[in-house]
C-alpha positions as CSV (number, residue, x, y, z in Angstrom):
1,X,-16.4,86.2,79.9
2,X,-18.3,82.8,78.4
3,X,-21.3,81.8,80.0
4,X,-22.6,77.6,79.8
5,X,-25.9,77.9,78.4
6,X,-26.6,75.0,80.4
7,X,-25.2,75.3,84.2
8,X,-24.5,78.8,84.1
9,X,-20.6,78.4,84.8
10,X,-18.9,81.8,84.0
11,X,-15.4,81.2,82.4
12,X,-13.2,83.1,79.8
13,X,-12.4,79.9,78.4
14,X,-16.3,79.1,77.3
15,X,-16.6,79.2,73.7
16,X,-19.6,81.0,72.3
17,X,-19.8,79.2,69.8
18,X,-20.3,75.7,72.1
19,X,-22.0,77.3,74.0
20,X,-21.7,75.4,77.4
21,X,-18.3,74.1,79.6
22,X,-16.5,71.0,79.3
23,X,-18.6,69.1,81.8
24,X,-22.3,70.2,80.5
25,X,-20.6,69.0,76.2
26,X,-19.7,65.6,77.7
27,X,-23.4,65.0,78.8
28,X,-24.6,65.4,75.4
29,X,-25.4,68.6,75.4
30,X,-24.3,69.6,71.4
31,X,-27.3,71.8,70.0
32,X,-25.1,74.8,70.4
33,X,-22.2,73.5,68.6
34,X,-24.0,71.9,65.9
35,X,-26.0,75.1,65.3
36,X,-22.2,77.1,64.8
37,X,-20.8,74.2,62.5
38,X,-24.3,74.4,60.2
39,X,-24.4,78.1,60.0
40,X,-20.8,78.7,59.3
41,X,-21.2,76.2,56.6
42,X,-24.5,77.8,55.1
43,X,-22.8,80.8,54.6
44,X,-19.7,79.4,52.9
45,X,-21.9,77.4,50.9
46,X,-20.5,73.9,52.0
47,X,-22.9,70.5,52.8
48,X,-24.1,70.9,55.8
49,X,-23.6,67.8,57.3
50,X,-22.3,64.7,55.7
51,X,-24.2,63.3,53.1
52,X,-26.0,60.2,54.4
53,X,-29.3,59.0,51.8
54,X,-30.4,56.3,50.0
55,X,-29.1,57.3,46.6
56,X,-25.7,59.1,45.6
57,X,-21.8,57.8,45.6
58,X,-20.4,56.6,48.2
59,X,-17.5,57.8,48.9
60,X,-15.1,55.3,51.0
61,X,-12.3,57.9,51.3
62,X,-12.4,58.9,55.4
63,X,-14.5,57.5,57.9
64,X,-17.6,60.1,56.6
65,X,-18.4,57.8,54.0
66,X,-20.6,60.2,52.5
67,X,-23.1,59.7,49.9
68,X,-23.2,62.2,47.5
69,X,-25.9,63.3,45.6
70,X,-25.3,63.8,41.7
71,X,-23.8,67.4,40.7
72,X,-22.9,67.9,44.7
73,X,-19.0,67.8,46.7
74,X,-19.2,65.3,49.6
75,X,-19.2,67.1,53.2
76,X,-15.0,67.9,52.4
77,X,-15.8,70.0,49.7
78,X,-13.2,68.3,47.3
79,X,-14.8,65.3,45.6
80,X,-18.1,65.5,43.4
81,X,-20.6,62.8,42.2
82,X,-20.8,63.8,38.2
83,X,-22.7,61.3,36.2
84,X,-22.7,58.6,39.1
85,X,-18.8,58.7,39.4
86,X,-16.4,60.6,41.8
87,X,-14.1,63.2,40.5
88,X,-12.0,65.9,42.0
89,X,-13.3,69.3,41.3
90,X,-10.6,70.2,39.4
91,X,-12.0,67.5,36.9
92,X,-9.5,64.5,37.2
93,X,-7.4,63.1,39.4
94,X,-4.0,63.8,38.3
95,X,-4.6,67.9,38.9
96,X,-5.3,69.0,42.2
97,X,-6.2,72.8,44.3
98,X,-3.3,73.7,46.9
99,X,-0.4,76.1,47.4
100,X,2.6,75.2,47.6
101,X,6.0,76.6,49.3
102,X,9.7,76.4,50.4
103,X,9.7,75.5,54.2
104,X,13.4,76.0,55.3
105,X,15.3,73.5,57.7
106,X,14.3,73.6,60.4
107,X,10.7,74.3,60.3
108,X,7.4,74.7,62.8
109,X,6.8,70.6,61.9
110,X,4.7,69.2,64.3
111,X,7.1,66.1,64.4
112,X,10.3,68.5,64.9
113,X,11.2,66.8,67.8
114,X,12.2,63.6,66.6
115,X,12.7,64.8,62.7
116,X,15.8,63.5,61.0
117,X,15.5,66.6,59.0
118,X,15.7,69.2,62.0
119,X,19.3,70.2,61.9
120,X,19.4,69.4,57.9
121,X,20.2,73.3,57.6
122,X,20.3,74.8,54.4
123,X,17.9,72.4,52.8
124,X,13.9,72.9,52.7
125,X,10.7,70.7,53.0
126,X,8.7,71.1,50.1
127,X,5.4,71.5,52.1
128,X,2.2,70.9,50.0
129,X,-1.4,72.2,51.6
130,X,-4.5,71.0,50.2
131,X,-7.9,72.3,50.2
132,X,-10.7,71.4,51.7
133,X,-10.6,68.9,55.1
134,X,-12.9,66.0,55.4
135,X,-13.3,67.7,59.3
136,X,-15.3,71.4,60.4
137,X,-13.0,72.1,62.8
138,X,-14.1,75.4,65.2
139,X,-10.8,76.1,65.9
140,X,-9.1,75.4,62.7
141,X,-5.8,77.1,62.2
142,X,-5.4,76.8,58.7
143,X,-9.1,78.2,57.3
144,X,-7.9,79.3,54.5
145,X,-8.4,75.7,53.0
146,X,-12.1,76.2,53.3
147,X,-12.7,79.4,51.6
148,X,-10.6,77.5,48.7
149,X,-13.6,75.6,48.1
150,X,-16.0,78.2,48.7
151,X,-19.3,77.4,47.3
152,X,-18.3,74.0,46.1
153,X,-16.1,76.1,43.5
154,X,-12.4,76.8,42.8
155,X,-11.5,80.4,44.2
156,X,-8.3,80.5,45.5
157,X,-5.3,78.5,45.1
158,X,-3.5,76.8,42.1
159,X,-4.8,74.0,40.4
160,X,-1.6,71.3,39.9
161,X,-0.7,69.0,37.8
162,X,1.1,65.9,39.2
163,X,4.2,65.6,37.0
164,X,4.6,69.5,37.7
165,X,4.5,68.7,41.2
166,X,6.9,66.2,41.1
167,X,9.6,68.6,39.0
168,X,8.8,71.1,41.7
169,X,9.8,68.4,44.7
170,X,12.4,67.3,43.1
171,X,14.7,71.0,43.2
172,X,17.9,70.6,44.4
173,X,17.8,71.4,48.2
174,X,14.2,69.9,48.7
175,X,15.2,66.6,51.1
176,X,11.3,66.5,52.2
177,X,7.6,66.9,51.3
178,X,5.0,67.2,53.6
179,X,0.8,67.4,52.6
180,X,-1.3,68.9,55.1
181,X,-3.8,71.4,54.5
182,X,-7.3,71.0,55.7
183,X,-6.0,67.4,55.4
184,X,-4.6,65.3,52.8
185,X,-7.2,62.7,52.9
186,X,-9.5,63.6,50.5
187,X,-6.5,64.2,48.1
188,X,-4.9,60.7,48.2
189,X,-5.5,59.6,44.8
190,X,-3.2,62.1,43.7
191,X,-0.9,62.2,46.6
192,X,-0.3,58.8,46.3
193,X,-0.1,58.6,42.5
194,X,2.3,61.7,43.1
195,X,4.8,59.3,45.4
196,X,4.6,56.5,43.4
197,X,6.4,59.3,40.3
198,X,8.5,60.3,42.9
199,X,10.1,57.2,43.6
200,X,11.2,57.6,47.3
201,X,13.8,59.9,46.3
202,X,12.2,62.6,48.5
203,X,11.2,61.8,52.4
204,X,7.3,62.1,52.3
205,X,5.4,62.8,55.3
206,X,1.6,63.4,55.9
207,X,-0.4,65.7,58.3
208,X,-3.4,64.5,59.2
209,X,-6.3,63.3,61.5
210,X,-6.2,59.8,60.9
211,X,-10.0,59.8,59.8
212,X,-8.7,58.0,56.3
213,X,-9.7,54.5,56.0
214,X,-7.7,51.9,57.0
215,X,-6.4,50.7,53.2
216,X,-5.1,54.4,52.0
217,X,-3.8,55.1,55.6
218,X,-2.2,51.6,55.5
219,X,-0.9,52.8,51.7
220,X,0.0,56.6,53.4
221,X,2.4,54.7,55.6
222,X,3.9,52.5,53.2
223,X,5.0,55.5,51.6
224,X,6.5,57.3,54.4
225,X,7.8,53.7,55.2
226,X,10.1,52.9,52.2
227,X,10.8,57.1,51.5
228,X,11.8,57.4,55.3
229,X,9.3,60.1,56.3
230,X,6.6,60.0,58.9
231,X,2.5,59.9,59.9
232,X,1.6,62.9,61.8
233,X,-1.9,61.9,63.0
234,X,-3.6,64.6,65.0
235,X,-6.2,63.6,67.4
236,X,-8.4,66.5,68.4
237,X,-10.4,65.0,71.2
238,X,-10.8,61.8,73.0
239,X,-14.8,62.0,74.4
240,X,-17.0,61.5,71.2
241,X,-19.2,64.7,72.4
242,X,-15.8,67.0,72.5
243,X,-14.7,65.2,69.0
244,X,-17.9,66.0,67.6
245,X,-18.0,69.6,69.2
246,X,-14.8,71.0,67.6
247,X,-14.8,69.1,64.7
248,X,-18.3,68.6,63.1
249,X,-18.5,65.0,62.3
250,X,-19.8,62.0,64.7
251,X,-17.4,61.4,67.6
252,X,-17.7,57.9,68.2
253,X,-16.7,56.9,64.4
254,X,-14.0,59.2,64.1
255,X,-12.5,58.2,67.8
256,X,-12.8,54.4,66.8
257,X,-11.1,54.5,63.3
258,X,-8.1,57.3,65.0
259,X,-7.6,54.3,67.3
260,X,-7.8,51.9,64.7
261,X,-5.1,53.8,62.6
262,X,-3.1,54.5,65.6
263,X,-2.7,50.6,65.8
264,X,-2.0,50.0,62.3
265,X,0.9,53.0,61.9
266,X,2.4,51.5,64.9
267,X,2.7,48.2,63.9
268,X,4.5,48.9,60.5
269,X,6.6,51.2,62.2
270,X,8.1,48.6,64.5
271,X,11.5,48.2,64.8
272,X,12.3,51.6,62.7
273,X,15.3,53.9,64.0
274,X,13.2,56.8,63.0
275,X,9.3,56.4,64.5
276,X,6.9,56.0,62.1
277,X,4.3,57.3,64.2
278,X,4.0,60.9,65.4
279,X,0.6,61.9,67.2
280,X,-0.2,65.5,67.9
281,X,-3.0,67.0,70.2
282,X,-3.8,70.7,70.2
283,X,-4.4,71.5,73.9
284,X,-7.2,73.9,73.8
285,X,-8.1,75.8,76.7
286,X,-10.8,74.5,79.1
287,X,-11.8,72.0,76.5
288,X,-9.1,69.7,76.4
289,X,-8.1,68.7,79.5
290,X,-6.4,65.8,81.7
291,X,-9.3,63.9,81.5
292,X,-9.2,64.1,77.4
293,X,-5.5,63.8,77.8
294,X,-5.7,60.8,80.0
295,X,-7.9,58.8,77.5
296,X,-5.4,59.7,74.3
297,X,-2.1,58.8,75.9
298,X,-3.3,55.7,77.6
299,X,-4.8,54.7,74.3
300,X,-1.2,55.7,72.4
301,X,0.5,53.8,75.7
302,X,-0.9,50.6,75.1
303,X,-0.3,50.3,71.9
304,X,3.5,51.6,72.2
305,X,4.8,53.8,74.7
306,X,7.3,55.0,72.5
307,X,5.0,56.4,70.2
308,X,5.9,60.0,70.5
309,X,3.0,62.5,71.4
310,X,3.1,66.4,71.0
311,X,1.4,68.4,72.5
312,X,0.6,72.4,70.7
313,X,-0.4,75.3,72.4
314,X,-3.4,76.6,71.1
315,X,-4.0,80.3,69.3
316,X,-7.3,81.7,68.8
317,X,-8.2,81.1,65.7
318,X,-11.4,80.9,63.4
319,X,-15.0,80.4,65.4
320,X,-12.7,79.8,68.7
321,X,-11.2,83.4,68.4
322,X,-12.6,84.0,71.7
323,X,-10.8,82.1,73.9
324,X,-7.2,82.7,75.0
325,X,-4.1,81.2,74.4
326,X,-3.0,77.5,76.3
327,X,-2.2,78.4,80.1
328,X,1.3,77.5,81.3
329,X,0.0,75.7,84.0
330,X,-3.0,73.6,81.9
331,X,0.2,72.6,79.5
332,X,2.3,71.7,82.6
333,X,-1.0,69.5,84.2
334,X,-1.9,67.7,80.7
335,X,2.0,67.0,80.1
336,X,2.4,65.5,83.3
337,X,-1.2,63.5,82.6
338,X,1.0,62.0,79.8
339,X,3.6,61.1,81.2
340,X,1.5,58.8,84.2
341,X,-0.4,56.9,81.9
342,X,3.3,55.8,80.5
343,X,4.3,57.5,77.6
344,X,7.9,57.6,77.2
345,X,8.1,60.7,74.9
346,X,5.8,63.7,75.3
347,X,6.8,67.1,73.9
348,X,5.6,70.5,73.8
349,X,6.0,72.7,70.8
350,X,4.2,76.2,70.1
351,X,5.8,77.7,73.3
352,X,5.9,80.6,72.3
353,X,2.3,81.0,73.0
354,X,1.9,79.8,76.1
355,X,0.4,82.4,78.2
């Protein structure tokens, strides 16, 4: 049973390692999460925080902007300041860290409702994860991207180089390629050097969390544009304190440039057969609830109430391991929160877990 540090609430859906209920986090009350985030991170031996001094790069890359201090990794854990310039830490840009596998038709895609690919059976998305995340997610459900970058060092994984990638993508039966990770973001040089090889001859879709900066996410787009794939932006909370909570970084940036992204998806989207658009919310117990639900899908509704949203049932994962699985009910309520603030297509994958 959690206990709020703050009120007192008892609840099996408090999070140690927040430390406090839904209602005490949106008043500001973050000591306890920021305390998890810095210790995990001391112990993996990543930055802390995100760079912010006087001297360093800057990296422009995702809405951290961090400024990196020479011989360091910015707070992602992927891009190093050496000798004043920016490089991956596999030393260049054409080479990155990731595994790689065979996903076959149909897969656990978060955009697998609307996915031309879903009954393209037989065939296979070539689905790409990166390390390192430009986010310090508490839940995360993929940490394995973390320990890649362990100590600001390659550990695990397989460095790649581009053209090697591309052969890989282009095996007969791949009709798809997907990055996710951690998140693609910090990994867009290459990506994006990667699709221009490719040629659109391969649908390419990205999963991510919409922190990039407007130009690459407008340049992520174009790619699943013209190659027919699709931007999977996952929002993780709408109230900056619950944003910044789960996730490590400052809410209020990473809120304004998700909406900001949201708006430019959408736009070049319009008028597509197949949306452009997908957004995805993991719907964690206690912590993301109508409220957090109303604030996202009104957002997405006024922009375009087509947009499809998703909504994932959550599984105890990483620093978040003590909470259960998504209720039925809190699935039904947030669906339903969706669908009154006028979105047009909600979903709800992950079912299975649904307790």
């Amino acid at each position: 049973m959690g206990v709020c540090r703050i009120c007192g609430l008892s609840l099996d859906e408090i999070s140690d390692s927040i430390g406090v209920c839904l209602e005490c986090l949106r008043k500001g009350n973050l000591d306890f999460a920021r305390k998890a985030h810095r210790k995990w991170r001391e112990e993996i031996g990543l930055p802390v925080e995100r760079w912010a001094r006087e001297e360093g790069k800057v990296c422009f890359l995702c809405v951290n902007s961090c400024v990196i201090p020479e011989g360091k990794t910015g707070f992602c854990g992927v891009l190093r300041n050496e000798g004043g310039r920016l490089s991956y830490i596999t030393g260049s840009h054409r080479k990155a860290f990731l595994h790689w596998y065979y996903d076959p038709h149909p897969t656990n895609c978060v955009a697998l409702p609307i996915c031309p690919e879903r009954e393209h059976r037989g065939f296979y998305n070539f689905a790409v994860f990166f390390a390192g995340c430009n986010l310090d997610c508490l839940f995360c459900q993929n940490i394995d991207h973390k320990y890649m970058v362990k100590d600001g060092r390659i550990s695990e994984g397989k460095i790649v180089d581009i053209d090697e990638l591309v052969e890989i993508a282009m095996k007969p039966r791949v009709s798809c390629v997907c990055f996710f990770g951690g998140d693609p973001t910090p990994w867009t040089v290459f990506a994006l050097e990667f699709a221009v090889k490719l040629g659109n001859r391969r649908r390419i879709c990205w999963e991510t969390n919409g922190l990039a900066h407007p130009r690459i996410m407008e340049r992520m787009a174009r790619v699943s544009l013209e190659s027919g794939g699709i931007v999977k932006i996952d929002w993780k909370a709408f109230s900056p304190e619950v944003y910044e909570a789960l996730t490590g970084v400052d809410g209020k940036s990473a809120v304004r440039r998700i909406m900001e992204n949201v708006q430019l998806v959408s736009s070049m989207g319009k008028g597509r057969e197949i949306p452009l658009l997908v957004i995805s919310v993991l719907v964690i117990p206690h912590y993301i609830d109508e409220k957090e639900i109303e604030g996202i899908a009104g957002f997405i509704s006024s922009v375009d109430p087509e947009i499809p949203l998703v909504l994932l049932a959550f599984a105890p994962q990483h620093l978040m391991s003590d909470l259960p699985t998504t209720r039925k009910h809190h699935m039904e309520r947030v669906k339903q929160k969706a669908l009154e603030k006028g979105l047009k297509r909600v979903f709800v994958e992950n079912v299975w877990l649904l307790s």
